[in-house]
ROSEKOL-634372 format. One record per atom (N, C-alpha, C, O): residue in one letter; residue number from 1; x, y, z; atom name. Coordinates in steps of 0.1 Angstrom, whole numbers, plus 5000, padded with zeros to 4 digits. Atoms other than C-alpha are relative to their C-alpha. Example, Ala and Ser with C-alpha at 12.3 -4.5 7.8 and 13.67 -1.06 7.14 Angstrom:
2
REC  residuo  num    px    py    pz  atomo
REC        a    1  5009  4988  5000      N
REC        a    1  5123  4955  5078     CA
REC        a    1  5009  5012  5000      C
REC        a    1  5019  5012  5007      O
REC        s    2  4991  4989  5000      N
REC        s    2  5137  4989  5071     CA
REC        s    2  4992  5011  5008      C
REC        s    2  4997  5022  5009      O
END
This chain:
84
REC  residuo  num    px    py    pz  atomo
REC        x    1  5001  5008  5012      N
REC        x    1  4704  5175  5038     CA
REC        x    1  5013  5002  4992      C
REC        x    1  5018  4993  4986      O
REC        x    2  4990  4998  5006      N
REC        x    2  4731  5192  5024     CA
REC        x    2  5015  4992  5005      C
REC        x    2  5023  4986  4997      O
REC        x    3  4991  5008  4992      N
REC        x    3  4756  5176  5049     CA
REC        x    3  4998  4988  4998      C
REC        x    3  5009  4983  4999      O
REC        x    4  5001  5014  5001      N
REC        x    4  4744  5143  5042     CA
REC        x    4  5000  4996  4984      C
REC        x    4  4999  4984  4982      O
REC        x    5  4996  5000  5014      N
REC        x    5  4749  5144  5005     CA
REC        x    5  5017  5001  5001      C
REC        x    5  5024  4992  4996      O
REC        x    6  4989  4997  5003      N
REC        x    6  4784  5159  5010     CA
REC        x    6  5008  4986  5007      C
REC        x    6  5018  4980  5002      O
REC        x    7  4995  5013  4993      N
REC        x    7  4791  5127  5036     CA
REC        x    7  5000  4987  4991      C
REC        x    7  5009  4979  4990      O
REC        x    8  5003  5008  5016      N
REC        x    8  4776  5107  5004     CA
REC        x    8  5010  4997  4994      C
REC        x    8  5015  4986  4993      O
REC        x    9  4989  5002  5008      N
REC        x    9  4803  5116  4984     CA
REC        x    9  5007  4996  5001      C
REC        x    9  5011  4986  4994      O
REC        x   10  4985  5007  4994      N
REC        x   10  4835  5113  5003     CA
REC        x   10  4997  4987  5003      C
REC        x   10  5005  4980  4999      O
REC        x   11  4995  5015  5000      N
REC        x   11  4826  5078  5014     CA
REC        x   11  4998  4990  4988      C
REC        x   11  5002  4978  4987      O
REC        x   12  4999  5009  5008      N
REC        x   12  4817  5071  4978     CA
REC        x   12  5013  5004  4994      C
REC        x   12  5015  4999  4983      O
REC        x   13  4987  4998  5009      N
REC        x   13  4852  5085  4967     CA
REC        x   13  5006  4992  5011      C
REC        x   13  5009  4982  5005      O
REC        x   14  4992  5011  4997      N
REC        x   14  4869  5064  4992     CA
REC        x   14  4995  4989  4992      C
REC        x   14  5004  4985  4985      O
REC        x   15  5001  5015  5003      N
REC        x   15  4855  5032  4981     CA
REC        x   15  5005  4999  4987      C
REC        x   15  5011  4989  4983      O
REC        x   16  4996  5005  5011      N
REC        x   16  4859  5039  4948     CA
REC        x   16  5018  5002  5003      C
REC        x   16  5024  4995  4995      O
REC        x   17  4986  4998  5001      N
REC        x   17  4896  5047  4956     CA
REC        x   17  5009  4988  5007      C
REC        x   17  5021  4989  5010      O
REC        x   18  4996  5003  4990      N
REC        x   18  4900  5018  4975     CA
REC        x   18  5008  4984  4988      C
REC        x   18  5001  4976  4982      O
REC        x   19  4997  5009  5008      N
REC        x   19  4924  4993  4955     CA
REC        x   19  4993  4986  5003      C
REC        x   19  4989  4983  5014      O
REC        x   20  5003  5009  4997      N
REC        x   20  4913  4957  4946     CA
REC        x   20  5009  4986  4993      C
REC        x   20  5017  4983  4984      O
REC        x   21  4987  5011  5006      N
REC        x   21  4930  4927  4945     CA
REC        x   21  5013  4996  5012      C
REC        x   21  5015  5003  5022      O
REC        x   22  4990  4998  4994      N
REC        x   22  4960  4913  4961     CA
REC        x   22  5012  5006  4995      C
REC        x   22  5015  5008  4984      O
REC        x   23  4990  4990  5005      N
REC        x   23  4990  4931  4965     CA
REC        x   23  5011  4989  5009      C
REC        x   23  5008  4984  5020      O
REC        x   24  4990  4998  4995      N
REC        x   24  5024  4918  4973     CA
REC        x   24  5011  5011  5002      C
REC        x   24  5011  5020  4994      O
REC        x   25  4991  4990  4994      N
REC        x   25  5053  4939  4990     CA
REC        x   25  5016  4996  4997      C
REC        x   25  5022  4986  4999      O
REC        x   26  4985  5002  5002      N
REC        x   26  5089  4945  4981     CA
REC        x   26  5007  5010  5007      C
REC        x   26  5002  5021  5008      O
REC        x   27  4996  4990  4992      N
REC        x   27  5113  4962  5002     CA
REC        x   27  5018  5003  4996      C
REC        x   27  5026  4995  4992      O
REC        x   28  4986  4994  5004      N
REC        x   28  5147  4980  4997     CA
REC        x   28  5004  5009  5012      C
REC        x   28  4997  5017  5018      O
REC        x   29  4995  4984  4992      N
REC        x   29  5171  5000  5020     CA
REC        x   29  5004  5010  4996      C
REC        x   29  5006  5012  4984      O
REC        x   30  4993  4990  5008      N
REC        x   30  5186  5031  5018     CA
REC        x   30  5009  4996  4985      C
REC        x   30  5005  4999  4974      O
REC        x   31  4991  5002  5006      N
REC        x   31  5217  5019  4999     CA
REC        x   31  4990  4987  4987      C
REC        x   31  4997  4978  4983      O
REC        x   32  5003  5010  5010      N
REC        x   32  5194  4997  4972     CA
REC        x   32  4999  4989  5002      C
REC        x   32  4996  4983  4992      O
REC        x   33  5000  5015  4997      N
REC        x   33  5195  4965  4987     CA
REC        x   33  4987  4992  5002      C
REC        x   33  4979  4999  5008      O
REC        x   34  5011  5009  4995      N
REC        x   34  5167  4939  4992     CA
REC        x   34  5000  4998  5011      C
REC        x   34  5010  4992  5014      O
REC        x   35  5008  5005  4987      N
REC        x   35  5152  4934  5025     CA
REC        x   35  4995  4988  5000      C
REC        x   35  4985  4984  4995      O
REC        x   36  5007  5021  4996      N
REC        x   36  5148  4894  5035     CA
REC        x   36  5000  5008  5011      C
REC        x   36  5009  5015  5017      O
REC        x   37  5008  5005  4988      N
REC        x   37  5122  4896  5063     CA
REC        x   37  4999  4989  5000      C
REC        x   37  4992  4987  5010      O
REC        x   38  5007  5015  5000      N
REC        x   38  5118  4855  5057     CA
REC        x   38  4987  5002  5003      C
REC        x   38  4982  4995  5012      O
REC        x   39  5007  5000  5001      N
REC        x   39  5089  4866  5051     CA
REC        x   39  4990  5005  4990      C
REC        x   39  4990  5018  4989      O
REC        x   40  5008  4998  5012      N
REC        x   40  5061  4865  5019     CA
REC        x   40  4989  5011  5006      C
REC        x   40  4980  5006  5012      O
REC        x   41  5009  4989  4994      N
REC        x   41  5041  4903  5028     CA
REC        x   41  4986  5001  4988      C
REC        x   41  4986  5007  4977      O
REC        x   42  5014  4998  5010      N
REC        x   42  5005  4901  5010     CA
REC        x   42  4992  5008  5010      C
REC        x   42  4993  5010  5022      O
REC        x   43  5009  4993  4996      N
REC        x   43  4977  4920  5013     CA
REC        x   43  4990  5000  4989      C
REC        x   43  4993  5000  4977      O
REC        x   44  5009  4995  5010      N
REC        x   44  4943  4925  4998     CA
REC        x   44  4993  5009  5009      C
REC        x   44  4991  5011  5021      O
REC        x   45  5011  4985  4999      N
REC        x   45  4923  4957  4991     CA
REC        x   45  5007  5010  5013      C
REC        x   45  5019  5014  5013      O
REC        x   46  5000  4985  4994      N
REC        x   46  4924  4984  5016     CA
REC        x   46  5009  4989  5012      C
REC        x   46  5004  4991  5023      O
REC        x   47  4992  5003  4988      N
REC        x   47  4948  4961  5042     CA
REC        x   47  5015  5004  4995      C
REC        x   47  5025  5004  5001      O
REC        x   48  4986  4997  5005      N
REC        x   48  4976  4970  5022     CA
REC        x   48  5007  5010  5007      C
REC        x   48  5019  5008  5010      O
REC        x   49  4998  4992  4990      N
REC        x   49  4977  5003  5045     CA
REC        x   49  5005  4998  5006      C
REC        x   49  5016  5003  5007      O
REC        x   50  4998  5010  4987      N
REC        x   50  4981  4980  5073     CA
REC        x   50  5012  5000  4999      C
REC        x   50  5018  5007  5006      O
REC        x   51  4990  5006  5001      N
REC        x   51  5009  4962  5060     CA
REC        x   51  5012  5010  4999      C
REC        x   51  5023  5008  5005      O
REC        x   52  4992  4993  5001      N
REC        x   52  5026  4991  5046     CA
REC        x   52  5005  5010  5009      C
REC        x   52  5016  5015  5008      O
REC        x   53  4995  4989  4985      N
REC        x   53  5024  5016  5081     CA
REC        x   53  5007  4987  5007      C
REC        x   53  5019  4989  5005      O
REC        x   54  4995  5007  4995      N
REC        x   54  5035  4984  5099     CA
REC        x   54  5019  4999  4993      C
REC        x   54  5030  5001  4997      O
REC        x   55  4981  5006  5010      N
REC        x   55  5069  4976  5074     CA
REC        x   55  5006  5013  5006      C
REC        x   55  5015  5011  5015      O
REC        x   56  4997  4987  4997      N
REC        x   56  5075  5016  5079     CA
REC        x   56  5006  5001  5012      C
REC        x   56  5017  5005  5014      O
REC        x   57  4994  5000  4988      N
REC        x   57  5075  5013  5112     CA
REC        x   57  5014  4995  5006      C
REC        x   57  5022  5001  5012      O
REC        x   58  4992  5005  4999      N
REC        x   58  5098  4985  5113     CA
REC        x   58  5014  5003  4991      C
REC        x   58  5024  4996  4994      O
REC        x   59  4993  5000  5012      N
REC        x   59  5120  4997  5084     CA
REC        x   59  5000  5015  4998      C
REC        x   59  4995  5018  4987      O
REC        x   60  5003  4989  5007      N
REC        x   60  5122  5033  5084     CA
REC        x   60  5012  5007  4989      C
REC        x   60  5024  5006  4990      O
REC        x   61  4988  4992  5010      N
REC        x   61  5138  5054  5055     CA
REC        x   61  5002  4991  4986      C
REC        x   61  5010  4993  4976      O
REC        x   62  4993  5013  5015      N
REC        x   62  5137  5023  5031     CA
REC        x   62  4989  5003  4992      C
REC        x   62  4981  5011  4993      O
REC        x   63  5011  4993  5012      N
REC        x   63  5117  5023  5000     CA
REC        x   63  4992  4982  5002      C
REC        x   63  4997  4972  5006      O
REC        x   64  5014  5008  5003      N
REC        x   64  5081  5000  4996     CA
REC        x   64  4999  5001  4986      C
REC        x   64  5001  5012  4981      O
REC        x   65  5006  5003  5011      N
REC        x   65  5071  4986  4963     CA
REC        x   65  4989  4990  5002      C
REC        x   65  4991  4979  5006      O
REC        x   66  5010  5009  4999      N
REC        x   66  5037  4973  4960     CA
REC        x   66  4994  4998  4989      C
REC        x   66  4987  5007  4984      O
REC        x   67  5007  5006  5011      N
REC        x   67  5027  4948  4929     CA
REC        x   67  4992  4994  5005      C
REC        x   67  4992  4989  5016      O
REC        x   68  5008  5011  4999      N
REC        x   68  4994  4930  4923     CA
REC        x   68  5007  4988  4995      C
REC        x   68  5014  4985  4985      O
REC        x   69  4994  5013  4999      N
REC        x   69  5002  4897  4930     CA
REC        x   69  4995  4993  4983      C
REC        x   69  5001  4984  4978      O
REC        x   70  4997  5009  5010      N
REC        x   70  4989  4886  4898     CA
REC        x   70  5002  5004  4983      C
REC        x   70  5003  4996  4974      O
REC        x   71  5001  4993  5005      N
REC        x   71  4991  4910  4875     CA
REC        x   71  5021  5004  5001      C
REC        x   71  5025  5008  4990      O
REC        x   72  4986  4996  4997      N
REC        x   72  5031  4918  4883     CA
REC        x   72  5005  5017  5002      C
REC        x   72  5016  5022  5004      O
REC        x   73  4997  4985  5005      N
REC        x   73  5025  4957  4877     CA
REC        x   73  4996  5005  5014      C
REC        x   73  4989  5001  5024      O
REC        x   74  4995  4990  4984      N
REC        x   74  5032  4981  4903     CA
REC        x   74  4988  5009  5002      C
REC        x   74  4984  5016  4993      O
REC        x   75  5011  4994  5001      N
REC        x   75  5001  4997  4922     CA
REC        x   75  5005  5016  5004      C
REC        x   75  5012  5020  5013      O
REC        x   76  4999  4991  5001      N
REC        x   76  5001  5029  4915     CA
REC        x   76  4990  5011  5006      C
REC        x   76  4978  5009  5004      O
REC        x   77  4987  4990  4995      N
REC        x   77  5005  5059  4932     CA
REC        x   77  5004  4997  5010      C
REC        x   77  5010  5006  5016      O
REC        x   78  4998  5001  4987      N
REC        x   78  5009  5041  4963     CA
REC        x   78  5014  4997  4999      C
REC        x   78  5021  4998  5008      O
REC        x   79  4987  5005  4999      N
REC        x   79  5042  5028  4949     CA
REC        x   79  5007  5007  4988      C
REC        x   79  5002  5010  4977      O
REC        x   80  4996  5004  4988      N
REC        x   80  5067  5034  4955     CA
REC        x   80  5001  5004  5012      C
REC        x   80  4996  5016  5012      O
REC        x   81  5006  4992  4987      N
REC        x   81  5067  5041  4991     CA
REC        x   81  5006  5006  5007      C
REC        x   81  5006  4998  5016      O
REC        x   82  4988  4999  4992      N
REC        x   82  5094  5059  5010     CA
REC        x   82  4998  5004  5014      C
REC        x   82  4993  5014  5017      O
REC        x   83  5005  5002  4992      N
REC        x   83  5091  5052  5041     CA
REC        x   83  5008  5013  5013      C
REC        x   83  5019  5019  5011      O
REC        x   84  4999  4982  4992      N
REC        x   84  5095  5083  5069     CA
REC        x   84  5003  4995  5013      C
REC        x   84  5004  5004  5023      O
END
């Protein structure tokens, strides 16, 4: 019982932690510059992950900024992201 209460929790603190909304993506290299992928990077809610281990991959060492797309403000604490 106790195990299944404590299981309770953690998946209700994910969800609640789980951003909502879309998010667009901004990217920078080392030296400050903008990143043109020719490409517009959205995401909603919890795909944002996605998007952002994906870019990392492709892009390592550069910095991620992630705004809700409609809102303009920067989601926080995921951003900004420096990527590893």
């Amino acid at each position: 019982m106790k195990l299944s209460f404590i299981t309770f929790v953690m998946l209700l603190a994910a969800a609640c932690s789980t951003p909502e909304g879309y998010f667009g993506f901004e990217a920078t290299d080392a030296q400050g510059n903008p990143i043109n992928t020719g490409m517009v990077l959205t995401a909603d809610g919890r795909g944002i992950y996605t998007v952002l281990s994906a870019f990392c991959s492709a892009y390592r060492g550069d910095t991620v900024v992630i705004r809700d797309v409609k809102t303009k403000e920067e989601l926080k604490p995921q951003s900004p992201h420096r990527c590893k």
